[in-house]
Residue, then its C-alpha position, 0 to 999 in steps of 0.5 A: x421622099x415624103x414633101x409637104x407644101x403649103x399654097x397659100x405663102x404668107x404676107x410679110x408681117x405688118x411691121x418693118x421696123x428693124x429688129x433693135x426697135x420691136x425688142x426695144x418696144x417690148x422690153x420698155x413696155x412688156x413683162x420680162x416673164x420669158x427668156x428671149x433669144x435675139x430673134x423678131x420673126x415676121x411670118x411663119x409657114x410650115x415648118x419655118x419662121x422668118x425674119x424681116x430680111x427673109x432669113x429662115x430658121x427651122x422651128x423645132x419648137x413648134x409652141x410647144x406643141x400648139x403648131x403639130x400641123x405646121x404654121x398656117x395650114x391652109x385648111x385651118x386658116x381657109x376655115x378661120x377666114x371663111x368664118x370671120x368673112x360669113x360674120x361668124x367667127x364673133x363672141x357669142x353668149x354662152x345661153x345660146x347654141x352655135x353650130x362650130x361649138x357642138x359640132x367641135x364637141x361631137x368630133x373631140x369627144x369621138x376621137x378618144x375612147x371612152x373615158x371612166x368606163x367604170x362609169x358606163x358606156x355613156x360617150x364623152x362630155x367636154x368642157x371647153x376653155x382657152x389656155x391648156x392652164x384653164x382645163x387644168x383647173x377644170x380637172x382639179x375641180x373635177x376630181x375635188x368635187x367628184x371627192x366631196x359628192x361620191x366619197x364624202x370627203x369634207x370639203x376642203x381636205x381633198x387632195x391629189x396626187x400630182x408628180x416631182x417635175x411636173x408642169x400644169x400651167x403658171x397659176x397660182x394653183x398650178x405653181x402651188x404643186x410645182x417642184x420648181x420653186x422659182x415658180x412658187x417663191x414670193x406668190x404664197x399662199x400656196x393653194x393646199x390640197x396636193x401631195x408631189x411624189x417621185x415621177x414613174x415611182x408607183x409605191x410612191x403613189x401608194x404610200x401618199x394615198x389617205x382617205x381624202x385622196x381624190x385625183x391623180x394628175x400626171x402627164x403621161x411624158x414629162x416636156x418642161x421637166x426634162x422630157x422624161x419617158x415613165x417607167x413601162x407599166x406606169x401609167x397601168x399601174x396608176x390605173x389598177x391604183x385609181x381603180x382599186x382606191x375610188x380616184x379619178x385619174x387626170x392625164x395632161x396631154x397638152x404638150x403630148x397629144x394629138x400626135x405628137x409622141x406618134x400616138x394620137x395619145x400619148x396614153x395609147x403607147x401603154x393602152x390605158x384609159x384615163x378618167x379624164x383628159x386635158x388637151x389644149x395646143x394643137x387642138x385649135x392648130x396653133x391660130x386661136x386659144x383653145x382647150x378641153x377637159x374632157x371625161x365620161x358624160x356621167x362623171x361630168x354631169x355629177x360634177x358641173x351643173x350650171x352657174x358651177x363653171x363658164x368662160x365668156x370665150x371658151x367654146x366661142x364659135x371662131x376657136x371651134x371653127x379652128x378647132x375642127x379644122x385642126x383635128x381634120x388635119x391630125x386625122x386626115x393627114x395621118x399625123x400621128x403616124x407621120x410624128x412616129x416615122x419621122x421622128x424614129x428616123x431622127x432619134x436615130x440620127x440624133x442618137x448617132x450624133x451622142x454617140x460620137x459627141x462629149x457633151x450628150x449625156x442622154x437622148x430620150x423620147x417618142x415621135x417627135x418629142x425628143x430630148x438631148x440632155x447635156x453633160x454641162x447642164x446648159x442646153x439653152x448655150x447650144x441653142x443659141x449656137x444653133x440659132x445662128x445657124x437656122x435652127x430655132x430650140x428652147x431647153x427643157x428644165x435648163x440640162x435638156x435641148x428640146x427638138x419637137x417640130x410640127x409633125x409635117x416635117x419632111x426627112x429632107x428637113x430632118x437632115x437640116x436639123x441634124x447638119x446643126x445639131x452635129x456642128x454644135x454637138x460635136x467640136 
């Protein structure tokens, strides 16, 4: 049986105040825009938190994909340390060149395949900022700017595809084409621009296409909106619909990539390249903000020019330090493959359990991104159980629990989680 042990165990956390005080502390003084469950966690290692009397609690969300390689892996960490240590992990202006910056690029844009080829074979260009909501905006201007300068769209009438239940990020742009209108209600005016159509419906696609359609953003396995799978021949069929109709096809592997599906890419389970990519997450390895847009290096050149787009930290040399150690462990450690044996292993326990349990409605997923939809509609109510019992998950759309650890969990920690997921699942 496969282990995995981190060697540098982490130090207790800074505070030792009792756990009533922190939630109290942030609650008086912070937003209420998350719903919290009761638990203050003070370190984190591989594939568990713990809280200040040493508790564990097996984390089976892993931020949302920003932990695939596990909580504090030492090689990440080592490089974080080494670089603020050497007096080279500081903000640096962006009209000079750094050494982490370029070498970061060079390894993201060559581990994915070329992006647009019906651009040409001219290798991938990156336009780096901090949260995954960021690149999401890089791609939108992309595919607008792209709509204005080779379609001759007026600018200001360009419009993209984006699809029912989507999640791209909480700005203002980004809830302007949610579906969720918790996520619109009182921030109007809404940005224009974008048509919402039926997740996995390509005649849907078709039929909202008009001569000022530029873009299309999907992401190639819904997470916030209920971890849906598309339809086989989706992500084909919104190929063949970009290729034929001139539009730059966006996919959003923030939550889905690098590995976390048992894919390097999520878009590899369909072998279809997209015209841009946006990954964000695990590509800093869960320590430092992180993400990047990436497309073919002509599509981008047309696109931004400078003074067109900049970030003050996006690309800073601390985060490609992160970034670069981050995507030696995905590659080196084989992760993908790790997320597709471990998590076919899981899916299949959890799928035992529904078999036997009243309230399973359906289990669906990839890797280890998988989603048990319940019969009551309540899935937060289960993992409130299962957090008593060391297991920390979150719902996905409210009728979903979302079990997706960091990808180095061991199938003896499998078994940990399914022990919990019986004892909730099954009266």
């Amino acid at each position: 049986m496969s282990e995995v042990k981190f060697t540098n165990k982490p130090q207790i956390g800074f505070s030792t105040l009792p756990d009533k005080n922190i939630i109290e502390f942030e609650s008086a003084n912070g937003a209420h825009h998350y719903g919290r469950v009761e638990l203050v966690v003070r370190k984190a290692e591989g594939v568990w938190l713990y809280d200040l009397d040493d508790n564990k609690y097996l984390d089976c969300l892993a931020a949302y994909s920003a932990a695939n390689q596990g909580h504090h892996h030492p090689l990440i960490v080592r490089a974080v340390t080494d670089a603020l240590q050497g007096s080279y992990g500081s903000v640096i202006s962006n009209v000079v060149y750094t050494d982490s910056l370029g070498i970061f690029l060079k390894k993201a844009a060559s581990i994915v395949p070329q992006l647009a080829p019906r651009f040409g074979e001219n290798g991938n260009k990156i336009l780096p900022k901090n949260g995954g909501v960021e690149s999401v905006g890089t791609a939108i201007k992309t595919a607008r700017f792209y709509g204005y300068k080779k379609k001759g769209i007026e600018d200001g009438k360009q419009e993209i595809i984006v699809f029912n239940n989507n999640f791209h990020g909480r700005t203002i742009t980004a809830v302007s084409f949610s579906t969720s209108k918790k996520y619109q209600q009182g921030f109007g005016p809404l940005t224009p621009g974008f048509k919402s159509v039926p997740y996995g419906d390509l005649d849907a696609v078709k039929n909202a296409i008009t001569e000022n359609t530029c873009g299309i953003l999907v992401e190639p396995m819904q997470g916030e909106g209920g971890m849906y799978i598309p339809p086989d021949g989706f992500l084909k069929g919104l190929r063949e619909i970009a290729d034929e109709n001139d539009i730059i096809l966006i996919f959003d592997e923030i939550q889905v990539g690098l590995g976390r599906t048992g894919k390097l890419f999520c878009f590899e389970h369909e072998n279809v390249v997209p015209d841009g990519l946006i990954l964000g997450k695990a590509i800093s390895g869960g320590l430092i903000p992180l993400s990047i847009f990436m497309t073919n290096a002509k599509l981008m050149d047309i696109c931004f020019q400078p003074g067109q787009d900049g970030s003050t930290y996006g690309g800073y040399p601390l985060a490609c330090v992160a970034g670069i150690a981050a995507l030696d462990v995905i590659v080196n450690e084989n992760l993908a493959e790790r997320s597709a044996r471990i998590g076919h292993l899981l899916k299949k326990k959890i799928e035992d359990i529904a078999s036997r349990s009243k309230h399973v409605k359906e289990v669906r997923g990839r890797g280890l991104f998988i989603g048990i939809e319940v019969n009551n509609g309540d899935a937060m109510s289960y993992c409130r159980k299962m957090l008593k019992l060391g297991l920390l998950a979150n719902d996905s759309h409210g009728h979903t629990i979302r079990i997706s650890p960091p990808l180095i969990i061991t199938e003896d920690e499998v078994d940990y989680i399914v022990e919990r997921l019986e004892k909730v699942l099954i009266d």
